[in-house]
Every structure is written in structure tokens, then in C-alpha cells.
C-alpha positions in Angstrom: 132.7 169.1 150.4 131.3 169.4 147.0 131.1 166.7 144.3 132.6 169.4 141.9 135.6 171.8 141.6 135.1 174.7 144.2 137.4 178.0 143.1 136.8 178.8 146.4 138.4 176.4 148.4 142.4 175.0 148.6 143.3 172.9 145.8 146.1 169.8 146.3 148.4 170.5 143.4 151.4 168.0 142.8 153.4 166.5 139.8 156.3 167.8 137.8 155.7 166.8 134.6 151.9 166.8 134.4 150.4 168.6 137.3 147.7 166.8 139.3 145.2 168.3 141.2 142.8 166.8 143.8 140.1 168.7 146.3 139.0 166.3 148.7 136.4 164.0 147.1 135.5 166.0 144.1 134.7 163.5 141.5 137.6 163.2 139.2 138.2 162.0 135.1 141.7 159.9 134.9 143.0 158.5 132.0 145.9 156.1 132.4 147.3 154.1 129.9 150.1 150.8 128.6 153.4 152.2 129.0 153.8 150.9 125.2 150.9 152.6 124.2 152.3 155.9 122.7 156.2 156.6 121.6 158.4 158.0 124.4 159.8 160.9 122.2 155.9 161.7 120.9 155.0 162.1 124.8 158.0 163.6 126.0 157.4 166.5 123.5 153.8 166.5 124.2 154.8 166.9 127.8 156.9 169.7 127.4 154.6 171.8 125.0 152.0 171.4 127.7 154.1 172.6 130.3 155.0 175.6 128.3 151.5 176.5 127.6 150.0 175.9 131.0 153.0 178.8 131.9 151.7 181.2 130.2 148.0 180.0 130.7 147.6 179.8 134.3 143.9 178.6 135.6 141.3 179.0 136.0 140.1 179.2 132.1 137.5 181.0 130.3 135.4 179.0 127.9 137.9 179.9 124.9 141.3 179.4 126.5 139.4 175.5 127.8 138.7 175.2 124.7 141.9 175.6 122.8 143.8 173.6 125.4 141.6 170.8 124.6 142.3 171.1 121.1 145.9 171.9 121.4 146.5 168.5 124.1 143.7 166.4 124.9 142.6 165.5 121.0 146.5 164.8 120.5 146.5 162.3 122.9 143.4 161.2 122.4 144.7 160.4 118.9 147.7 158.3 119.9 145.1 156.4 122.1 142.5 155.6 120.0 145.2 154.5 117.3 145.9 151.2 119.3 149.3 151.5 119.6 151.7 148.9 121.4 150.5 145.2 122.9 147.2 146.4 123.8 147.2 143.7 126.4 143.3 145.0 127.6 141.9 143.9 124.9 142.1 140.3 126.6 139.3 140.0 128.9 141.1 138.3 131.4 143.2 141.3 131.4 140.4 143.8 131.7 138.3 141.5 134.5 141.9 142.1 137.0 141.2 145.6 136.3 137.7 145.3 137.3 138.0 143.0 140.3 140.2 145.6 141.5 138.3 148.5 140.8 135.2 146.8 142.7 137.2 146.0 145.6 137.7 149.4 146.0 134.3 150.7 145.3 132.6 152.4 148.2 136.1 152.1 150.4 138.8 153.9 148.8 137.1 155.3 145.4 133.3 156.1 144.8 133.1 154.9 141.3 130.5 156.4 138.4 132.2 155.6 135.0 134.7 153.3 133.6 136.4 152.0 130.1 138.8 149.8 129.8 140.1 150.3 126.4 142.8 147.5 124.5 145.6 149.9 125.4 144.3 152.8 128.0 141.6 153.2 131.0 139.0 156.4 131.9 137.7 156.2 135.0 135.2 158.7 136.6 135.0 158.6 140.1 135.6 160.3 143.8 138.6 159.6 145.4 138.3 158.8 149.2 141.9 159.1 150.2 144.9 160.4 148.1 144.3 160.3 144.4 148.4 159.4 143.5 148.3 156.8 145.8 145.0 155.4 144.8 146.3 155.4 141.0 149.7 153.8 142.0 148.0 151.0 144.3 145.4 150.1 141.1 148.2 150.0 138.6 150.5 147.7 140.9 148.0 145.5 141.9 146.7 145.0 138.0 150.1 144.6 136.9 150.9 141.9 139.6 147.6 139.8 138.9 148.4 140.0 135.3 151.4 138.9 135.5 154.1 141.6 134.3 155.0 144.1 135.6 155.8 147.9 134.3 153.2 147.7 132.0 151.8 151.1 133.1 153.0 154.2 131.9 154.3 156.3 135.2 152.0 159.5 134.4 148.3 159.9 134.2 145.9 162.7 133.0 143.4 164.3 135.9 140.7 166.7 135.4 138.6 168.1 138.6 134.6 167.6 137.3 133.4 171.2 137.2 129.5 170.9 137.3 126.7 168.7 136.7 127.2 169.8 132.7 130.5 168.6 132.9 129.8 165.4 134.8 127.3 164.5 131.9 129.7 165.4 129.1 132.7 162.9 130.9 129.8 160.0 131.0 128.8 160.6 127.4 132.5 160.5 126.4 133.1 157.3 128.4 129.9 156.1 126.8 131.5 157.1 123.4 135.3 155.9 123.4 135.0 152.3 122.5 132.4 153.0 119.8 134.6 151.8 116.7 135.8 148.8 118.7 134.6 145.1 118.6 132.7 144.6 121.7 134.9 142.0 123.3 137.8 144.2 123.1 136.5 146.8 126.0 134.3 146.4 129.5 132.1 149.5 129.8 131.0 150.1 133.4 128.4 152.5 134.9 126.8 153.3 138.3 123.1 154.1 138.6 124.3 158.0 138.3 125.9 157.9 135.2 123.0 155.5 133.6 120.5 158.9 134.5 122.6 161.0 132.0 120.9 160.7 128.4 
């Protein structure tokens, strides 16, 4: 199996609201987030113009149609994010180091990681998942919550994309490398693998 998205081969596609997709251990970008972290009617709409737009644009994408989904979704939410919005309990570094000691535990076993931020109020990760990707994502959240100390702070949903190429691989590590640029340095952990640190 290939590190990257292959058109040619079955793709695991699941979720309602936001659809996931996984192929085997094709290195994957996630963005989860603080269940406070953006207002329920803002997401709910955002939800549902996305689902009406991935109607009547099925995948796979030329260059332009990627493009305007980006522009039309991803920047909006990456908006909302980047606003710190809610309690932004991550920006507590004993918050993040749960996150991390549980992202380590799982390194090599259940997740091949390359990339991580762990932003006040949201988390990209980069990395291959070694068993089921919703299950991985639901065990990581729990677990955090638990250690942390309170539970539902995550919101239920999270945001996948299947790395395409080597091209795309180095944009997700520069954009990683990028998120936390306007932030005081002890309010995010930046994490890379030996991979990632080749990209320049």
C-alpha cells in the first residue's frame, strides 16, 4: 500500500455529516478541535453548505474545483480556528503534554506520526493510521479528555484529507509548520518526525 491516495484502489468512505475517508495506511491530515471552539449554529450551516456542494461536486477534483472548495470551506474554518474562540484549554501545557504522551504512546503501534500542532483551541495531526482511523480519533480524544480531567470537551466531528503526493505531503508540513506563527510560543507544542524536518 501506498503512503499516498491511490484512485486506483477501494476507498473506506464513512460519516454523515462530514464524510471521512481512509485507504489503508495512506498518510492522513486531521484537524480536530474544543467542542467550544466555534458556535454550533456557525458549524451546523457550514456543515450543510458543504454537504450541498460536495453533491454537486463529486471527487475526484481538478486543480480549480480543489481549489475553490478550499476557499469556499477550509479558509472558513480555518478562520473560526485561528480566532481563538471558547476556553482554549490547550493553551495550558499540561493540557497539551496529555495530548502528547498520548500521541507518543501510539507512535509506531497504532499511528505512524510525521506532524503535529497542538493549537490553544484545535489539533493537526499528519500521520498514517495503522488500524481504523474513527476509532483511532475517538480512542485519542477520550483518553485526552479523561487525563485532563473533563470530559466532552471535544467536538464529535473531525476534518480528514487523504495526502495526495509527495507535493502535497510537503505543503501539509509547511502548513503545520505555519499555524501557530502569530501565537506566543508557550501557547502551542510543535512536533516533527525526521521526514517532515527534510521538507524546506
Amino acid at each position: 500500500m501506498s503512503d499516498f491516495l491511490d484512485w486506483k484502489v477501494d476507498i473506506n468512505r464513512h460519516g454523515r455529516d462530514i464524510p471521512h475517508w481512509q485507504q489503508g495506511e495512506a498518510i492522513q491530515f486531521v484537524t480536530f478541535r474544543l467542542a467550544d471552539s466555534m458556535p454550533q449554529r456557525v458549524l451546523r450551516r457550514w456543515c450543510d453548505q458543504r454537504k450541498l456542494w460536495m453533491e454537486k461536486n463529486p471527487e475526484p477534483w481538478d486543480e480549480a474545483t480543489r481549489r475553490t472548495y478550499h476557499s469556499l470551506f477550509t479558509q472558513e474554518m480555518e478562520r473560526y480556528l485561528d480566532a481563538g474562540m471558547g476556553s482554549c484549554l490547550l493553551r495550558e501545557r499540561e493540557n497539551r503534554d496529555v495530548l502528547e504522551v498520548v500521541f507518543r504512546r501510539d507512535d509506531q503501534r497504532r499511528a505512524i506520526f510525521y506532524s503535529w500542532v497542538i493549537m490553544p483551541n484545535h489539533v493537526r495531526v499528519l500521520f498514517s493510521p495503522l488500524g481504523d482511523m474513527g476509532r483511532l480519533l475517538k480512542t485519542w480524544k477520550g483518553v485526552s479528555a479523561r487525563r485532563i480531567g473533563r470530559g466532552g470537551i471535544w467536538q464529535k466531528h473531525y476534518r480528514d484529507t487523504i495526502i495526495r503526493d509527495r507535493g502535497h505531503f510537503a505543503c501539509v508540513v509547511k502548513y503545520i509548520r505555519r499555524n501557530p506563527e502569530n501565537l506566543n510560543p508557550n501557547d502551542f507544542s510543535l512536533w516533527e518526525s525526521d521526514r517532515a524536518r527534510e521538507v524546506s
